[in-house]
N, C-alpha and C positions, 0 to 999 in steps of 0.2 A: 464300823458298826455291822455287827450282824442281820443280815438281809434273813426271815426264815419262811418270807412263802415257798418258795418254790421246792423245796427238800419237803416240805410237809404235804404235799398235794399230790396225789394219784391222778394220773389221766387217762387210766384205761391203758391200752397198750400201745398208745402215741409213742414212738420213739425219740428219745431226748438227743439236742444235740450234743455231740460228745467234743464240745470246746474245751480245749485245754488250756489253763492260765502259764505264765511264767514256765518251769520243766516238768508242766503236767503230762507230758505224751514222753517221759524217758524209758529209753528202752536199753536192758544188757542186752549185750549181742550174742554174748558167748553160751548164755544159760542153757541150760537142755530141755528145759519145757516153758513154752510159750504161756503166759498168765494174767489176764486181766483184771484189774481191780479199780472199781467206778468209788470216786470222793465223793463225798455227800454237800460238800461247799466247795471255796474258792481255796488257794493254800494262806493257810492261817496255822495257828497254834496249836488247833484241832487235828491234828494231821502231824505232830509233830514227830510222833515213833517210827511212822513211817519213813518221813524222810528220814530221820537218822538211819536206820534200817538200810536204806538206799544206799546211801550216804557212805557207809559203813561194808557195802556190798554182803549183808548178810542176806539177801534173799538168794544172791547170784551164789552162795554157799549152801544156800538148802534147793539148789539144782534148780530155781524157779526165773524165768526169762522174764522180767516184771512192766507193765506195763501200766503205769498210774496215770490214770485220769482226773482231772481233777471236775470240781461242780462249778456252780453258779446259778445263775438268774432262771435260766433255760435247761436246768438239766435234772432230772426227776431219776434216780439211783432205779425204782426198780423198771424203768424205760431200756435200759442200758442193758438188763440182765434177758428180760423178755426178746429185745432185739439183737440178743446176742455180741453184742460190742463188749460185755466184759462178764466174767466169770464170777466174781463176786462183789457186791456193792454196800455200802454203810449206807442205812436207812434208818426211819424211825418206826416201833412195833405198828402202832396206830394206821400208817398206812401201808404197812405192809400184812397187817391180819385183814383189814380192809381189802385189802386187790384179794387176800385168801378168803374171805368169804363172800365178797360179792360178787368176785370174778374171776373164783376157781386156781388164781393163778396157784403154781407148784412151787411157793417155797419156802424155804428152811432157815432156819435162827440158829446157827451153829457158835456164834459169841455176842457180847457185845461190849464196845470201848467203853459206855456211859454208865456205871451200876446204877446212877442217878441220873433222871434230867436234868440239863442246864435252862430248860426255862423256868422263868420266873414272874416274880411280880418287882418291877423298881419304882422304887420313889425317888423323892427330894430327904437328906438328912432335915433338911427343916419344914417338910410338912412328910414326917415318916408314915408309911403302911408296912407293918411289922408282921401282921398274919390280916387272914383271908377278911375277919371279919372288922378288921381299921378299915376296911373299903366302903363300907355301908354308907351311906349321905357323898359319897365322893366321884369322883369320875376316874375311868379306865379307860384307859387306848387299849383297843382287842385287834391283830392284824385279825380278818377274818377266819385263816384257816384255823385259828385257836377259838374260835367262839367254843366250839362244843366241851375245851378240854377248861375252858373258863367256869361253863356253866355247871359240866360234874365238880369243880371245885367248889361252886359256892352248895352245890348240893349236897355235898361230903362237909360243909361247913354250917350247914342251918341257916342259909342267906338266902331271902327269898327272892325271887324273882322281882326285879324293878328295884329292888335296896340299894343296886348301883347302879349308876346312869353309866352306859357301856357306850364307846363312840370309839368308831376306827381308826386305825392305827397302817401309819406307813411307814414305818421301819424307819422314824425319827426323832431323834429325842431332844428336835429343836422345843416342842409345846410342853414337854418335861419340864427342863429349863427355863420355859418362857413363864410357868405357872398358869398354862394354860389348861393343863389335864395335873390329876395327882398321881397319875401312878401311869405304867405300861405294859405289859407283858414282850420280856425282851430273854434274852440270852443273859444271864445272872457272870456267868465269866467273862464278859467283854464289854456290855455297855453301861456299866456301872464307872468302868474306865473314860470310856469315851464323854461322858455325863462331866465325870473328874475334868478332861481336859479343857471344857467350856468353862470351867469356873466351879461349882455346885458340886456339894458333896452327896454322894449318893450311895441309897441302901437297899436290901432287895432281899426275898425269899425264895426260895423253892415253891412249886403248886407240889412235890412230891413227897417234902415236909408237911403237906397238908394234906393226905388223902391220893391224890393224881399220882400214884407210883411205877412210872413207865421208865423204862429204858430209852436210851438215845443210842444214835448211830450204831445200830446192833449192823450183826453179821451178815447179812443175808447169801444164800445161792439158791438156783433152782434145782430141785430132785434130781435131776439127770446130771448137773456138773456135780452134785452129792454124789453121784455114784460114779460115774467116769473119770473125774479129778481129785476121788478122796486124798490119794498120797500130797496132792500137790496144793490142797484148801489144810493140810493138818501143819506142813510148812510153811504156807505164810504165816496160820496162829503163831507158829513158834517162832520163827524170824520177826514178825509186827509184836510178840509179846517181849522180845528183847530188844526192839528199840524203843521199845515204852519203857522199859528199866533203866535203859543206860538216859534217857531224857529225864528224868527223875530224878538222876543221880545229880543235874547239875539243870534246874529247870531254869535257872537266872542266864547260864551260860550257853544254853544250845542256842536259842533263837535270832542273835547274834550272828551265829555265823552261817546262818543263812538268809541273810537282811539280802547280798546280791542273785541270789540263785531262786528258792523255793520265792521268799517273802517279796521279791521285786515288784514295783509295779501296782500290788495292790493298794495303796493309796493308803496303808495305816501304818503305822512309827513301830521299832521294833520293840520299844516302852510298852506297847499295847500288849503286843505278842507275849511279853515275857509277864505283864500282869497276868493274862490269858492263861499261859501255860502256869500257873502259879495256880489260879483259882480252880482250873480245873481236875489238879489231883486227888481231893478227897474223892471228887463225883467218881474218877474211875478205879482206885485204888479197892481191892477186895482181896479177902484172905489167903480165896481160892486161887489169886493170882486174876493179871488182866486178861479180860475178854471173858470169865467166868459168868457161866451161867448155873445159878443155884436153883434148888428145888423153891428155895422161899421167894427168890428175888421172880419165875417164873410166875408161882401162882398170882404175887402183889399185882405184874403185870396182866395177866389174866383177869382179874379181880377188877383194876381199874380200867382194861378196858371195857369192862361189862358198863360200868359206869357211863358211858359213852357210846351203849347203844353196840359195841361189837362182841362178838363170842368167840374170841380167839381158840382155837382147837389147842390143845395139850400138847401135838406130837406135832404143830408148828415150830417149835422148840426143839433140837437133837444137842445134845449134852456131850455124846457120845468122841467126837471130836478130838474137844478137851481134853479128852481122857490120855488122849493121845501122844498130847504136846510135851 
């Protein structure tokens, strides 16, 4: 099951620790330029182009000496950028326009893997919540770091305040199941599966189908490796954007065969993984190609974070990148 406090929470410029799961600290030896790049979670399905990419030695092709880190419980992506442990991190906009405008920090959105968020709202197939406003008279598990993006949804929905009884959430979908709570806000690619494997059929929304239209796991670096690593941030887009195609090509069959290597360890069946990577290609799939950043899909994110109390700057966003790949 997907854990999502700690990817969602900014701490200032506390450095995170950079624990590596399973072959999160793999390094080519041979490449010609040294390149860090910080996970936003644990290794999962989320992260699947990359490893292929690895895998496949296409970064050690686009001259880049690769060095993946993977997340977790303890590890906050733009910690890693600020303390210099990695060159570019997958984050979410929210806390990353957040550290830009409350604490100046310098950095840049140059793609991102999610055109859509994977959070959601899940329920029970037998007691369904299909959109924002089947919530009303019901109860919702909110982990906390989502209260605010809960509360611009019911505001973008016409749901007033107290219409749902809101009660916290620990990244468990035993009270789901138990018919303790009717709904949760969870990761819509993965614990609808996990839901499945206790029994219980389960269904679930978007908050981005409804108003909340952020990006996930975007790009991020800081202004100064935008300008001292440009050749070598335009290579990874173009090496990570070709192992998101070739994982695509056979999404049932990548995750397989890295059940001993990437997937070890983490405590979830490779059934899971390859639901995972199945539900998650609409969310990243775009015309412009992956990691695209559109002028439309910019403002939506703009737009909804205003919804939320932040004023993401315009030229937070460089496009310019892409252009490249």
């Amino acid at each position: 099951m997907r854990v999502a406090m700690s990817r969602r929470t900014f701490l200032g410029t506390t450095a995170s620790a950079a624990a590596t799961v399973a072959l999160g600290g793999l390094r080519f030896a041979h490449a010609a330029s040294g390149f860090t790049m910080q996970a936003a979670w644990i290794n999962d399905a989320e992260f699947m182009g990359y490893f292929i990419a690895i895998d496949k030695g296409w970064y050690t092709e686009e001259g880049l000496d690769l060095t993946y880190l993977s997340g977790g419980p303890d590890v906050i992506p733009e910690s890693s950028l600020l303390s210099n442990k990695a060159d570019l991190a997958l984050t979410t906009p929210d806390t990353t326009a957040k550290a830009v405008v409350d604490q100046g920090a310098d950095f840049k959105i140059i793609g991102t893997q999610y055109q859509k968020n994977p959070i959601g709202v899940v329920s029970l197939a037998s007691n369904p919540v299909n959109e924002p406003r089947d919530l009303i008279g019901k109860t919702l598990a909110v982990p906390p770091v989502n209260v605010i993006s809960v509360e611009a949804m019911f505001r973008l929905n016409g749901i007033e305040p107290g219409a749902v009884k809101v009660v916290p959430y620990a990244y468990d979908p035993t009270p789901l199941v138990k018919g303790e709570i009717d709904a949760s806000i969870d990761f819509t690619t993965n614990v609808p599966y996990t839901i499945q494997q206790a029994g219980p059929e389960a269904v679930s929304f978007l908050l981005y189908d409804f108003g909340f239209t952020i990006y996930n796991d975007t790009v991020v670096v800081s202004s100064e490796t935008l300008k001292s690593k440009r050749k070598e941030l335009v290579a990874w887009l173009r090496a990570s954007r070709r192992g998101w195609e070739e994982n695509f090509n056979d999404p049932d069959g990548w995750p397989p065969k890295f059940a001993e290597t990437w997937f070890k360890g983490t405590g979830r069946t490779i059934e899971n993984e390859v639901f995972f990577n199945n539900a998650q290609r609409p969310l990243m799939e775009s015309p412009a190609g992956f990691f695209a950043l559109t002028d439309e899909g910019i403002e939506n994110n703009i737009e909804a974070l205003s919804q939320v109390g932040i004023k993401a700057p315009r030229d937070m966003f460089d496009q310019s990148l892409l252009e490249e790949v």
